[in-house]
C-alpha positions as CSV (number, residue, x, y, z in Angstrom):
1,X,-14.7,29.6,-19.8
2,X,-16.9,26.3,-19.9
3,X,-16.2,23.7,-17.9
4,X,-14.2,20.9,-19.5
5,X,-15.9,17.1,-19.7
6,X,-14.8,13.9,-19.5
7,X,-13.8,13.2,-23.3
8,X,-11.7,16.5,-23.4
9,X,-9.9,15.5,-20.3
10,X,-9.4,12.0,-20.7
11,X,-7.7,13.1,-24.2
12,X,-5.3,15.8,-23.3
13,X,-3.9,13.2,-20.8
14,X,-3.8,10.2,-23.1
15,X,-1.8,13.0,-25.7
16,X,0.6,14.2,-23.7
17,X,1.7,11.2,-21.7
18,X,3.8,8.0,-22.9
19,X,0.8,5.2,-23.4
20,X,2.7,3.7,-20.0
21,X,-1.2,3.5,-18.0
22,X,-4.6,1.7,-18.7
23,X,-6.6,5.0,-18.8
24,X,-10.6,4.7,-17.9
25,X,-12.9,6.5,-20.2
26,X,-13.8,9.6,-16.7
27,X,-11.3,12.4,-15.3
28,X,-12.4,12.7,-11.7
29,X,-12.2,16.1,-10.5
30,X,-13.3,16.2,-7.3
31,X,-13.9,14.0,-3.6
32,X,-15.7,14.3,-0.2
33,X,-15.8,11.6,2.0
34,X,-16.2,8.6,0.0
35,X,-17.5,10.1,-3.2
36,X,-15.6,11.3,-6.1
37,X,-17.0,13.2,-9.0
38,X,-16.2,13.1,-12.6
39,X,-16.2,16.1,-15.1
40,X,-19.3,15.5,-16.4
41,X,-21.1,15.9,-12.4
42,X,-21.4,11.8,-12.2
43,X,-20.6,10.5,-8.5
44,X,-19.3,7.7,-7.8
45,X,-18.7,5.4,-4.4
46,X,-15.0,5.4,-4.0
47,X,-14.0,2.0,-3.0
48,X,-10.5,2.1,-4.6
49,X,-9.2,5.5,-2.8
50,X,-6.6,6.0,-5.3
51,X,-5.3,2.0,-4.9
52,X,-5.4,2.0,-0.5
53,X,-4.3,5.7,-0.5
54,X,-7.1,8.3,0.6
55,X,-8.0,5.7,4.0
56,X,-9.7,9.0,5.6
57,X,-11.9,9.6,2.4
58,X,-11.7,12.6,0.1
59,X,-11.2,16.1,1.2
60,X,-10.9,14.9,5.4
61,X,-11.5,18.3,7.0
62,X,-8.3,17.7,9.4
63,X,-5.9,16.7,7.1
64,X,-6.7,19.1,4.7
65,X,-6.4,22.4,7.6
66,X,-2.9,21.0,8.2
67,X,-1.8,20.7,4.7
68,X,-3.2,24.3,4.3
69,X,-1.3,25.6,7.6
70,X,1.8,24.1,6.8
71,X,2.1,25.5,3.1
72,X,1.8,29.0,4.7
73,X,4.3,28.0,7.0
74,X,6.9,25.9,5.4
75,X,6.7,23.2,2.6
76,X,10.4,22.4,2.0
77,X,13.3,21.9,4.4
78,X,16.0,19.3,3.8
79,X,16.9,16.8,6.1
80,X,20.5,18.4,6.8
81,X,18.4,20.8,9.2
82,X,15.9,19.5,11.4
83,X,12.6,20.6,11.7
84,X,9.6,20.5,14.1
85,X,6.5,19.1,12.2
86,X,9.1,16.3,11.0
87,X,10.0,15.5,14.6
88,X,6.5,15.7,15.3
89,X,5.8,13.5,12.9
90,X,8.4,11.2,13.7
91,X,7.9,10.4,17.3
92,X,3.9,10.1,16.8
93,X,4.9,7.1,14.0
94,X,7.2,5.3,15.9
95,X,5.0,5.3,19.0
96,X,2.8,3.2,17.0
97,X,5.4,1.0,15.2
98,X,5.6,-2.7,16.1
99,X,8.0,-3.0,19.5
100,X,11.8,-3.0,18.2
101,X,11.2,-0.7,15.1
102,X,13.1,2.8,16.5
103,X,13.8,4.5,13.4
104,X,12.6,5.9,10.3
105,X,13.8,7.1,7.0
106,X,11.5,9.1,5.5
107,X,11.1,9.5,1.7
108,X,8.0,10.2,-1.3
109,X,7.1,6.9,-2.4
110,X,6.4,3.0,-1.7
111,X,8.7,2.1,-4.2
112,X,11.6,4.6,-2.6
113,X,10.6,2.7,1.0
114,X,11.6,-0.1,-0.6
115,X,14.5,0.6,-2.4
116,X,15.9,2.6,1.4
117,X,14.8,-1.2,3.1
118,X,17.0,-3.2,0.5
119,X,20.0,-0.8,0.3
120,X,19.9,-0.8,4.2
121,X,19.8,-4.2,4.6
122,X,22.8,-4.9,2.3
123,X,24.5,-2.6,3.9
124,X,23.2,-4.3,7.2
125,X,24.4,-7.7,6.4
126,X,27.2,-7.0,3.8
127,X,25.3,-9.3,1.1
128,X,23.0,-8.6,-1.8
129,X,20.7,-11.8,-2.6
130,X,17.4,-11.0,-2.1
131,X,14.3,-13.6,-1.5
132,X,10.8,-12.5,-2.1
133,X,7.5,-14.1,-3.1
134,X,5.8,-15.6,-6.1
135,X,2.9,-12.8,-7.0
136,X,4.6,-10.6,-4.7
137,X,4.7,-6.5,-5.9
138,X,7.0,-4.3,-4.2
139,X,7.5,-1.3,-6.9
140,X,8.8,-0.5,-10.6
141,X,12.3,1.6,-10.0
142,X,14.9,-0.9,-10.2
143,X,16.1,-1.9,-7.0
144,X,12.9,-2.8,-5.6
145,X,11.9,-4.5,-9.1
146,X,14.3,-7.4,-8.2
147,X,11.9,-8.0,-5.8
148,X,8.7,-7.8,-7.3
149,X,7.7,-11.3,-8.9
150,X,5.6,-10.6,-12.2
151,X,7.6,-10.8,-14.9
152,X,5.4,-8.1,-17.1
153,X,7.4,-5.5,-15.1
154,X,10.6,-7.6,-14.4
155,X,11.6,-8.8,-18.3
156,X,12.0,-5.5,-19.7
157,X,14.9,-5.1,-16.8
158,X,15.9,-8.2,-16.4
159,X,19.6,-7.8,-17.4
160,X,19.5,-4.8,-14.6
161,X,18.3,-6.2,-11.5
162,X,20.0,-7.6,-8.4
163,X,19.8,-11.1,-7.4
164,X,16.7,-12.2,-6.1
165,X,14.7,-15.8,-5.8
166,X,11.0,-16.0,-5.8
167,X,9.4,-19.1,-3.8
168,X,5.8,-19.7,-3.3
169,X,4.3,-17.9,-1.1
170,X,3.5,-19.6,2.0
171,X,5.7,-22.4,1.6
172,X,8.1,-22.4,4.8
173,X,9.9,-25.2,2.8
174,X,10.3,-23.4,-0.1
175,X,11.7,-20.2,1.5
176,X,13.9,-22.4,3.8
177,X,15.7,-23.9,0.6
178,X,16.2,-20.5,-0.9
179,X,17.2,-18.7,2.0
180,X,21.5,-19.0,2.4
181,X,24.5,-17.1,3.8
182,X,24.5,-14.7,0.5
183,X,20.9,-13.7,1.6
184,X,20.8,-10.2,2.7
185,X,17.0,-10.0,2.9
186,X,13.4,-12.0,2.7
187,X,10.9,-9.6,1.8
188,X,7.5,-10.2,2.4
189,X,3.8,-8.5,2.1
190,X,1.7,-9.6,5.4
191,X,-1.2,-9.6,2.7
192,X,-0.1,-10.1,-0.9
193,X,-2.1,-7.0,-2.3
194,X,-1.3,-6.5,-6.2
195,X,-1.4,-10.5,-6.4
196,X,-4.6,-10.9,-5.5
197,X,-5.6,-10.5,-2.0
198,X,-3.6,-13.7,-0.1
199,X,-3.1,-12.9,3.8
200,X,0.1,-14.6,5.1
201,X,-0.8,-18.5,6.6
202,X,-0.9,-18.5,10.1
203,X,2.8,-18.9,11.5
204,X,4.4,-18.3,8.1
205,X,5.5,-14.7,9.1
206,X,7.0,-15.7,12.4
207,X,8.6,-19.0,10.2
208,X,9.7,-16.3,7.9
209,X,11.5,-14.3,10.5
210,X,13.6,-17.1,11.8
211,X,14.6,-18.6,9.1
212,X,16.2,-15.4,7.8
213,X,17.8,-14.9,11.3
214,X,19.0,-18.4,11.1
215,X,20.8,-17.6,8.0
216,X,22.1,-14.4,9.3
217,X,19.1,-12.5,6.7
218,X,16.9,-9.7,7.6
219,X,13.5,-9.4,7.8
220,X,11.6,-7.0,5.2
221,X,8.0,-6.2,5.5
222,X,6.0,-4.5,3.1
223,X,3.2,-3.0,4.5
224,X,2.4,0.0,1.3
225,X,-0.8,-1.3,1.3
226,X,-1.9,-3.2,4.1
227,X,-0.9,-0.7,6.1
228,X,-3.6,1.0,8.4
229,X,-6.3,-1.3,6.5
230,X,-6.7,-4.1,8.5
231,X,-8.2,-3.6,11.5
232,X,-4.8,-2.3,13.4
233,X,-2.4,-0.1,12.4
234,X,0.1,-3.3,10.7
235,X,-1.0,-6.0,9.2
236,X,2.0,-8.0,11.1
237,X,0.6,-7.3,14.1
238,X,-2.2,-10.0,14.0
239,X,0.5,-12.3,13.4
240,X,2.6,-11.2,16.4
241,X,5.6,-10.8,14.2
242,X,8.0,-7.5,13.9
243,X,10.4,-6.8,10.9
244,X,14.0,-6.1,11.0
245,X,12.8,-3.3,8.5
246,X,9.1,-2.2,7.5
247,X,8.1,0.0,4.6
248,X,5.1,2.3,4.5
249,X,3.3,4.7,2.1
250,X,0.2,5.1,0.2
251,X,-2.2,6.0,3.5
252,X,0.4,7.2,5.4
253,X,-0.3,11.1,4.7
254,X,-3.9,10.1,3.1
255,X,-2.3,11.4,-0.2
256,X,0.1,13.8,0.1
257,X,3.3,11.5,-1.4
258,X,5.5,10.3,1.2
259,X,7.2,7.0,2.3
260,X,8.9,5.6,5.0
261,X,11.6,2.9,6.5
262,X,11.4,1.9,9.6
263,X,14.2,-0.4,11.2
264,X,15.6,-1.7,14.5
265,X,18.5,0.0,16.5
266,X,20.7,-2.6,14.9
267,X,20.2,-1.1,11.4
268,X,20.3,1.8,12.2
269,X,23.2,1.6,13.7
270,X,25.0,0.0,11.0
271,X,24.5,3.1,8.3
272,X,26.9,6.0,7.5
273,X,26.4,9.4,6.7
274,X,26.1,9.7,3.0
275,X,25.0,5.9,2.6
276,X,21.5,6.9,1.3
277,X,19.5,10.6,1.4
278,X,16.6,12.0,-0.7
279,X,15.6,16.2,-1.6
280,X,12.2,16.1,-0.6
281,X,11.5,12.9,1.8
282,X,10.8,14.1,5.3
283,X,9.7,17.6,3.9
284,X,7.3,19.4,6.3
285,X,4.5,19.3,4.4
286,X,4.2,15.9,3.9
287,X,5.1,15.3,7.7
288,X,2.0,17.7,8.9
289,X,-0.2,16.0,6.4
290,X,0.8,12.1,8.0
291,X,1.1,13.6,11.6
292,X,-2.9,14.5,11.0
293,X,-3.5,11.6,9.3
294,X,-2.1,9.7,12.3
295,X,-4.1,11.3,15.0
296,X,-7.3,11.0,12.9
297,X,-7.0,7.5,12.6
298,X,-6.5,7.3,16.0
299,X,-9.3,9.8,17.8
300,X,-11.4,8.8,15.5
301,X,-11.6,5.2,16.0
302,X,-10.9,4.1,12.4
303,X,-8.9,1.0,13.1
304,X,-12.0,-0.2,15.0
305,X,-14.3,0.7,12.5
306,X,-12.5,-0.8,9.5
307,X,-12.0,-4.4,11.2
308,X,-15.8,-4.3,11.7
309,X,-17.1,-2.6,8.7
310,X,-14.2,-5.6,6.7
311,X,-15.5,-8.2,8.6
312,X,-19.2,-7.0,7.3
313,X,-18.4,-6.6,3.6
314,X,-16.7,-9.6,3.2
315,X,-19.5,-11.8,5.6
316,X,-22.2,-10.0,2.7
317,X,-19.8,-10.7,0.0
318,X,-19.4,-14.5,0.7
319,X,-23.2,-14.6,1.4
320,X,-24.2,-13.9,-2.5
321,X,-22.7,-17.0,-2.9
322,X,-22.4,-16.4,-7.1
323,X,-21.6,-18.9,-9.2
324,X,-19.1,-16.8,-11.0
325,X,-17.0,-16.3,-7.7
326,X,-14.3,-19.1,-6.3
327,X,-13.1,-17.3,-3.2
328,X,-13.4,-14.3,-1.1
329,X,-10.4,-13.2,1.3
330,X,-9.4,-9.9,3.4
331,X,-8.6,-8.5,6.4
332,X,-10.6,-4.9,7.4
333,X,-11.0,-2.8,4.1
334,X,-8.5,-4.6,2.2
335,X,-10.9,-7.1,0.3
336,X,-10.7,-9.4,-2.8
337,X,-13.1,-11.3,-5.0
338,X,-11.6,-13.9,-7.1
339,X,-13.6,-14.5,-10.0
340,X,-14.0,-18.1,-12.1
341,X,-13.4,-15.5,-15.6
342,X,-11.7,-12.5,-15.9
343,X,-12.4,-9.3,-13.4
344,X,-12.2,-6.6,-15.9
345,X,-16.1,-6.5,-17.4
346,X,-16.9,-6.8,-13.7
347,X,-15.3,-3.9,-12.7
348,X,-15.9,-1.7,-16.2
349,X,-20.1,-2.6,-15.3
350,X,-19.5,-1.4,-11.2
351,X,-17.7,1.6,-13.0
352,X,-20.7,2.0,-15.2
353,X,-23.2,1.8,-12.0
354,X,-21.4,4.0,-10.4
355,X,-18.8,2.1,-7.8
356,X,-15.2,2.0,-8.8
357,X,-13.3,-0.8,-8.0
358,X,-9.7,-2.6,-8.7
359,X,-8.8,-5.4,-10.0
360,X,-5.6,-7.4,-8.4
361,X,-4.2,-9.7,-11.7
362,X,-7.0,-11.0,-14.7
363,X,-9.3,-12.6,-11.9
364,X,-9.6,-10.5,-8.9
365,X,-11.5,-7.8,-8.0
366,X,-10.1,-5.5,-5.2
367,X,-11.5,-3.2,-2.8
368,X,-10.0,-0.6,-0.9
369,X,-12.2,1.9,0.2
370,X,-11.5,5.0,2.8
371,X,-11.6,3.4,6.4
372,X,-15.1,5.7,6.7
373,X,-16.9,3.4,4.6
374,X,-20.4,2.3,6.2
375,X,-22.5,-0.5,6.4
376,X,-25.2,1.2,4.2
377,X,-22.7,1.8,1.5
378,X,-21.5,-1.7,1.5
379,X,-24.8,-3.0,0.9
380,X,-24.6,-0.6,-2.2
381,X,-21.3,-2.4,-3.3
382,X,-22.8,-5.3,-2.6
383,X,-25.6,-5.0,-4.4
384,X,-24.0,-3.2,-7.5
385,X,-21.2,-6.2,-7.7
386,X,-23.7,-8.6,-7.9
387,X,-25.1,-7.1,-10.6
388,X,-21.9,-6.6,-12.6
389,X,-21.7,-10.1,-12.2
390,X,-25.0,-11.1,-14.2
């Protein structure tokens, strides 16, 4: 049977899915390291690893022996019986978590990390206002859309979701004005990600924290994508600043789907059995897959390498100085371009050139490659991006 290409591929899925994605014109079929091919044999420099997820590259011989191991051994066991590579798991990620944060509820998804960290906190507190950020993204399912800002994905819901303000992020004022005794939660990315790439404002984060403990509120970070990125294993941590809840995914099992809620003993303490549950979260193979992902990133000196490999990309970056760019901002691999026109024909020619790349709203383009990135292939990003850019 001949091998199917690109055109074949790309139009089976566009048939038999609802039109809900913005489909690129190349079915990738294949990844090592930082490369990925496409059905037709073309590689490409990976620097969106499937939007922050793949941070040990494609194919990471470690990860991949576990995930093989553990699906001879066991892939499913619900959470009404404990198992080892879950414990395992759990005791490696909360000896990394930011002091205070003891427990974890783990599920598939950012979006179900999320919606655990809001239901939690209402719970928690005993209200169900919810303040968030202008341009902040925190998932599609409805609980955690109340939260998310753009009103592309709120408006079709809008009669659905629970209460939630949106201030400008940033603004201590602002959040101080919105924040009351009906608040249950202020949820916050240390680095707005979808919205273009904004880290936090020195002392906003630990502004944000006491003004929701002021008001009797809990603290929600989102840390989906920063998490791992940028240059230590949370973004809050350059800020000094812990959560009364954090919410994890994307690189957390380098793509095998998982998610996780981590809290204080206070929240913890304040749930019931039967308050909140999932089938597959916490199932083993998705535990062995994070537990490996875990103890590359840390043998392997990734966090190191990514704050110094960031710092490099976005130093060459700013040094094109391009007419056609207004600003460049990051932390470690978790860099964004913002453009004076729109991002897409930017990223459509890296495509072409073989680089992909994100875009983060109409003007930014985003990167987010595997932590394993070099220097070398930076100065091919470079290089390519400045000639998207004409």
């Amino acid at each position: 049977m001949s091998q199917a290409l690109n055109i074949d591929i790309v139009r089976k899925d566009k048939d038999l899915q609802p039109p809900l994605y913005a489909k690129r014109d190349i079915a990738l079929v294949r990844g090592e390291g930082v490369y990925l091919w496409d059905a037709d044999g073309t590689r490409y420099l990976d620097l969106v690893s499937n939007y922050g997820v793949n941070i040990l590259g494609h194919a990471h011989p470690k990860v991949t022996e576990a995930i093989q191991r553990q699906a001879a051994t066991l892939v499913s066991c619900h959470q009404s019986f404990s198992n080892d590579v879950r414990s395992a798991f759990l005791q490696k990620l909360l000896s990394i978590a930011p002091a205070g944060l003891t427990h974890a509820f783990l599920s598939n998804s950012g979006t179900e990390a999320i919606e655990a960290a809001l239901k939690f906190a209402y719970v928690a507190t005993g209200r169900t206002k919810v303040v968030a950020a202008k341009r902040g993204y925190h998932g599609r399912t409805l609980g955690a859309l109340a939260a998310t800002a753009d009103k592309k994905y709120r408006d079709p819901f809008a009669g659905a979701l629970a209460e939630a303000t949106h201030v400008t992020y940033g603004d201590a004022e602002a959040l101080a004005e919105a924040v009351d005794e009906t608040t249950a939660a202020v949820v916050l990315e240390p680095i707005q990600g979808e919205g273009g790439i904004h880290p936090a404002p020195p002392g906003y984060l630990a502004r944000a924290r006491e003004i929701a403990h002021a008001a009797g509120a809990l603290v929600i970070f989102d840390e989906i994508q920063t998490g791992f990125r940028t240059g230590t294993w949370f973004a809050c941590q350059h800020a000094g600043v812990t959560p009364d809840l954090m919410a994890l995914s994307k690189g957390l099992a380098n793509g095998v789907p998982i998610g996780a809620t981590l809290m204080t003993a206070e929240v913890a303490g304040a749930l019931e059995g039967g308050v909140h549950g999932t089938t597959f979260g916490g199932n083993p193979l998705a535990a062995a897959a994070g537990l490996a992902t875990l103890e590359a990133l840390e043998s392997e000196g990734w966090l190191a390498h990514s704050a110094e490999v960031g710092a490099y990309f976005i130093e060459q970056l700013r040094a094109l100085a391009h007419p056609k760019v207004r600003e460049v901002r990051g932390q470690g691999l978790m860099i964004g371009v913002e453009l004076k026109g729109r991002a897409t024909p930017v990223v459509r020619a890296m495509q072409e050139r073989g680089v992909l790349a994100l875009m983060a709203g109409s003007l930014t383009v985003r990167f987010l490659p595997p932590l394993l990135l070099t220097r070398e292939q930076v100065d091919t990003a470079v290089a390519v991006f400045a000639e998207a850019l004409g």
